[in-house]
C-alpha positions in Angstrom: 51.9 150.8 92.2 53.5 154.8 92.4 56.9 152.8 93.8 56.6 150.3 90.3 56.1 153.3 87.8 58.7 155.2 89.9 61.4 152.6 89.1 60.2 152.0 85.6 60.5 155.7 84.7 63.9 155.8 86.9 65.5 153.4 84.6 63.9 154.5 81.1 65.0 158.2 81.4 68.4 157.2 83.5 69.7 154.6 80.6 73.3 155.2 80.9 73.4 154.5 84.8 71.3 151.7 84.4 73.5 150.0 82.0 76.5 150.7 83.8 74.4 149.1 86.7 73.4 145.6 85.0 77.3 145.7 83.9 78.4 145.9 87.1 76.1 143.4 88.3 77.5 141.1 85.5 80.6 141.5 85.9 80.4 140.7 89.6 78.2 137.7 88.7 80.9 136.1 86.4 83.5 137.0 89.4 81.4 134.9 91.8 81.2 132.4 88.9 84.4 131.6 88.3 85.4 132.3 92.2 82.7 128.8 92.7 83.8 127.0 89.4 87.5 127.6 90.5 86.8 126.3 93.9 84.8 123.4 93.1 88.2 122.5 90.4 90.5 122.5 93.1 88.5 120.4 95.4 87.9 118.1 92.1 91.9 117.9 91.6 92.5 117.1 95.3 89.9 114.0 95.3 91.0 112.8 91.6 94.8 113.3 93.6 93.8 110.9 96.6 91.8 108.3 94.6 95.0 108.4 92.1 97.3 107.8 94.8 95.3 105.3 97.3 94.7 105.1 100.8 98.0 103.6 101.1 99.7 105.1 104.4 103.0 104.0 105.6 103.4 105.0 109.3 107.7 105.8 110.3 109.5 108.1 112.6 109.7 111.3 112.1 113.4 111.1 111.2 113.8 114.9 111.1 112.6 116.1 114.5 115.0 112.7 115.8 117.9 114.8 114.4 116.4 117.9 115.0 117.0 116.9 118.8 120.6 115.1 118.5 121.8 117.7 116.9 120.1 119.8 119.2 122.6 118.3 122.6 119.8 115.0 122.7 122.7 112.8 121.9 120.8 109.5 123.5 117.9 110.3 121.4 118.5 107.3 119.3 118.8 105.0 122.6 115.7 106.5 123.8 113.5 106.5 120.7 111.1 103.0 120.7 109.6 102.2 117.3 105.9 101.1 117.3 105.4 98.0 119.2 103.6 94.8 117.3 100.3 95.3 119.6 100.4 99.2 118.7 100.5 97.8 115.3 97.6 95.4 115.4 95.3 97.8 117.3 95.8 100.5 114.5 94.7 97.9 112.4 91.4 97.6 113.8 90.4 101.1 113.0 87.3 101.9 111.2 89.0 103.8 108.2 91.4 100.7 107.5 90.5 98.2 104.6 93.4 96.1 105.5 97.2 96.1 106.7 100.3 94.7 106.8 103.5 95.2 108.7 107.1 93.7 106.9 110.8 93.6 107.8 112.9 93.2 104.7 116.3 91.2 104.9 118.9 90.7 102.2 120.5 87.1 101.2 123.2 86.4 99.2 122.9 84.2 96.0 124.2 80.6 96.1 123.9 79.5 91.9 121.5 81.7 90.7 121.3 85.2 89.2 120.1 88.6 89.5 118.0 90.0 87.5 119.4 93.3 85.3 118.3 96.3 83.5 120.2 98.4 81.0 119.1 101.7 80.9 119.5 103.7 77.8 122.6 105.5 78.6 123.9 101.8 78.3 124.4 101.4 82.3 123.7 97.8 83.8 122.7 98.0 87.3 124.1 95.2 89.3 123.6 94.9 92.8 127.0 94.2 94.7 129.8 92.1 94.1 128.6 89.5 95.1 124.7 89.2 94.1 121.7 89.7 96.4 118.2 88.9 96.7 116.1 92.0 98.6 113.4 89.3 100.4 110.4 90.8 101.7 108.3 89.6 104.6 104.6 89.3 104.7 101.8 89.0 107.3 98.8 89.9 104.6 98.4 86.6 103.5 97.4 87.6 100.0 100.2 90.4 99.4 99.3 93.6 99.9 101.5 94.5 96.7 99.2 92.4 94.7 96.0 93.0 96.0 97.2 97.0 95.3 98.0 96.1 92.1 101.6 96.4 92.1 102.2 93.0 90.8 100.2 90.0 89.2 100.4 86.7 90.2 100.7 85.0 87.0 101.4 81.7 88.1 100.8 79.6 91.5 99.1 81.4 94.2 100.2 83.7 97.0 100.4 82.5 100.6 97.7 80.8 103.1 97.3 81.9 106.9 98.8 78.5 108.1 102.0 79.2 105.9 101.9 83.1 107.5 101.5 81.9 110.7 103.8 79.4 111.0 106.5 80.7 109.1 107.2 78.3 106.2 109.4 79.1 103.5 108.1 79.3 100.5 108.2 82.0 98.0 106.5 83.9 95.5 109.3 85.1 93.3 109.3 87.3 89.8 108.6 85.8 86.4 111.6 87.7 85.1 113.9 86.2 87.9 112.2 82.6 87.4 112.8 82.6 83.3 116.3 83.7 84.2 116.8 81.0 86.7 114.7 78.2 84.8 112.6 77.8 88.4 109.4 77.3 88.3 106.3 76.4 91.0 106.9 73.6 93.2 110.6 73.8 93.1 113.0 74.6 95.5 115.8 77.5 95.5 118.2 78.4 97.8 119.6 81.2 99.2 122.6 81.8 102.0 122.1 83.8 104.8 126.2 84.8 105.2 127.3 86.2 108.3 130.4 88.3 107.0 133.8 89.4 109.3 134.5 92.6 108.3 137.9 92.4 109.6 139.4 89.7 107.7 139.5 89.8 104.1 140.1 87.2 101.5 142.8 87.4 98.1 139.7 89.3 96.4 139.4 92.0 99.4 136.4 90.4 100.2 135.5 90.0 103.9 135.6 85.9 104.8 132.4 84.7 105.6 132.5 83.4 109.5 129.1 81.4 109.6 126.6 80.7 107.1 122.9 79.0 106.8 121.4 77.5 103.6 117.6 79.6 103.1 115.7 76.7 101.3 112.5 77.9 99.7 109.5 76.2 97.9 108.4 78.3 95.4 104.2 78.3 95.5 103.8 81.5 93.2 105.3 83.5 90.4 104.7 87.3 89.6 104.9 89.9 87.1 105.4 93.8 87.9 102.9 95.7 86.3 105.0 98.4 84.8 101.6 100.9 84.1 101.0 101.0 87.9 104.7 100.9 89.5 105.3 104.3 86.9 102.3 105.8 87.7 103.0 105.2 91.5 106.8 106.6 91.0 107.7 110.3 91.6 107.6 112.1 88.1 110.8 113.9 88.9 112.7 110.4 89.6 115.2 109.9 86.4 114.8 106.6 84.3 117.9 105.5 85.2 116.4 105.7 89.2 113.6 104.1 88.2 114.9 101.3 86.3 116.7 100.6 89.4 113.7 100.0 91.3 112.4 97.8 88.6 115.2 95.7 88.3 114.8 96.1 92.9 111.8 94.3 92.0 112.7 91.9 89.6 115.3 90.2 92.5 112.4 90.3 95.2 111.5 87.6 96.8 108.1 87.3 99.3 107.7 85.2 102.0 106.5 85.0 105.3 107.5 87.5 107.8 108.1 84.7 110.6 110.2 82.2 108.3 112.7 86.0 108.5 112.7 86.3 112.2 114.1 82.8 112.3 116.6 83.8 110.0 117.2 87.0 111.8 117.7 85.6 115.1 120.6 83.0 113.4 122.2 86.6 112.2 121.9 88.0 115.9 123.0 84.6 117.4 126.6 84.9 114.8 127.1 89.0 115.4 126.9 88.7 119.5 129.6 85.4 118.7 131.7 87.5 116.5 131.4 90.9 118.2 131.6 89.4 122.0 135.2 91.2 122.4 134.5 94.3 121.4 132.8 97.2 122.8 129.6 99.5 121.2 128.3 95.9 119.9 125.2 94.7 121.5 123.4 91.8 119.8 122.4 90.2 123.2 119.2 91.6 122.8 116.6 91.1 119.3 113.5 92.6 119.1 111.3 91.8 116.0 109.3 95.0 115.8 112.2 97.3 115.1 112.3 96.0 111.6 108.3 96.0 111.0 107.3 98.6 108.6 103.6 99.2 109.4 101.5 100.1 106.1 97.9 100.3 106.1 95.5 100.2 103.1 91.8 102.5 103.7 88.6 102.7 103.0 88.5 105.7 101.2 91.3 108.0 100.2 89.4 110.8 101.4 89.3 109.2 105.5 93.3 109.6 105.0 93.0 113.0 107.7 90.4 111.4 110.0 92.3 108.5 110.1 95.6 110.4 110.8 94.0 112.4 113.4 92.6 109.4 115.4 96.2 107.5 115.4 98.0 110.3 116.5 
């Protein structure tokens, strides 16, 4: 009881060091205060950051450390680097922290009658492709589009792609409403494409280089999309001018999906021409074609948050 009147009398007849006391001790309160609210803000920001962007991780080499070391005197570096192999691919896949995934090669085929696709931006620039115009065509092995079932684009028409048609490489398409109005195509007809095998060292009246094999690319279209615009912006870098950005709309305007497979048999027509037209000449090797060096592997989590775990456990 003595040590309880002590401390009452202590602070009744010492006021002024008392008050500067509780100050103190409020003042250091409010520190800690904002010190926890701060904290807990930043931690807030960097889950509302992840859930904004996805668990949407794109595995690739590590292209600065590969020039790090040719510049470095590792002048085979190139020859000696081995992309991820189709097996290293599927057993990623199987992880725990992986929703789905998909690995694509993307190949680009000239236009026979139809055409692209353009944007004009507002400083009154058209973006068109090349001279001669392109289709960017996308291989899939996620039967149901990963870029749709991310939300990327709708599929407004038709329907995306069964596991037979993956697996067995058919070609048929799912192309973009803008491209389809353009063209007057619509689901269940056929559009063509030409997979030209150029010789760059003869040239035609127009400078253009003559075409020294070619194969029709027939397609059946099963599917028609739209890009939705509030998720491809939101997904784009905010630094990225319009004009860069209309470019990749208008990129996605003139794609074309279809099975990764029906590609390869494409590819290996393209392989089959180069090592024909290239036999003579030295530093040319198309003798050789393997598939997985044009696989980009992307894989689609759980939970944004696993993104480190799951990074951890791949390495």
């Amino acid at each position: 009881m003595n040590f309880l009147k002590r401390s009452f009398l202590s602070i009744v007849r010492r006021k002024g060091k008392t008050i500067i006391l509780l100050a103190i001790v409020f003042i250091l309160g409010n520190i800690m205060a904002y010190g926890v609210a701060i904290n807990q803000a930043t931690e807030n920001i960097d889950t509302n950051l992840k859930k904004s962007l996805g668990g949407y991780v794109m595995i690739q080499a590590d292209y600065n450390a590969l020039n790090d070391a040719y510049n470095n005197g590792n002048e085979k570096i190139y020859e000696e680097y081995q992309r991820m192999s189709l097996d290293t691919i599927k057993t990623i896949g199987q992880s725990s922290y992986v929703k789905y995934y998909d690995y694509s090669m993307n190949l680009y085929f000239y236009q026979s009658d139809l055409k692209n696709c353009t944007i004009e931006s507002e400083e009154g620039v058209v973006y068109y492709g090349s001279s001669r115009e392109m289709m960017s065509v996308k291989g899939v092995q996620y039967a149901p589009i990963m870029d749709a079932e991310e939300g990327k684009i709708n599929i407004v028409d038709g329907r995306a792609f069964t596991e037979d048609e993956v697996k067995n490489g058919k070609y048929v398409a799912v192309i973009s409403k803008a491209f389809a109005e353009l063209n007057n195509l619509h689901v269940g007809d056929t559009m063509k494409l030409l997979n030209d095998i150029e010789d760059y060292n003869k040239y035609d009246d127009t400078s253009t280089p003559t075409i020294y094999a070619s194969q029709d690319v027939v397609y059946e279209i099963i599917g028609i999309f739209d890009v939705n615009k509030d998720n491809f912006q939101a997904n784009s870098n905010k630094n990225e001018e319009k004009s860069w950005l209309d470019y990749q709309l208008q990129e996605m305007y003139n794609t074309l999906y279809t099975p990764n497979e029906a590609l390869i048999n494409e590819l290996k027509f393209t392989f089959e021409k180069y090592a024909e037209l290239f036999k003579d000449e030295e530093g040319y090797d198309f003798t050789s074609f393997n598939q997985t060096d044009y696989y980009t592997p992307i894989y689609v989590l759980n939970n944004p948050e696993d993104i480190d775990n799951f990074e951890k456990e791949i390495t």
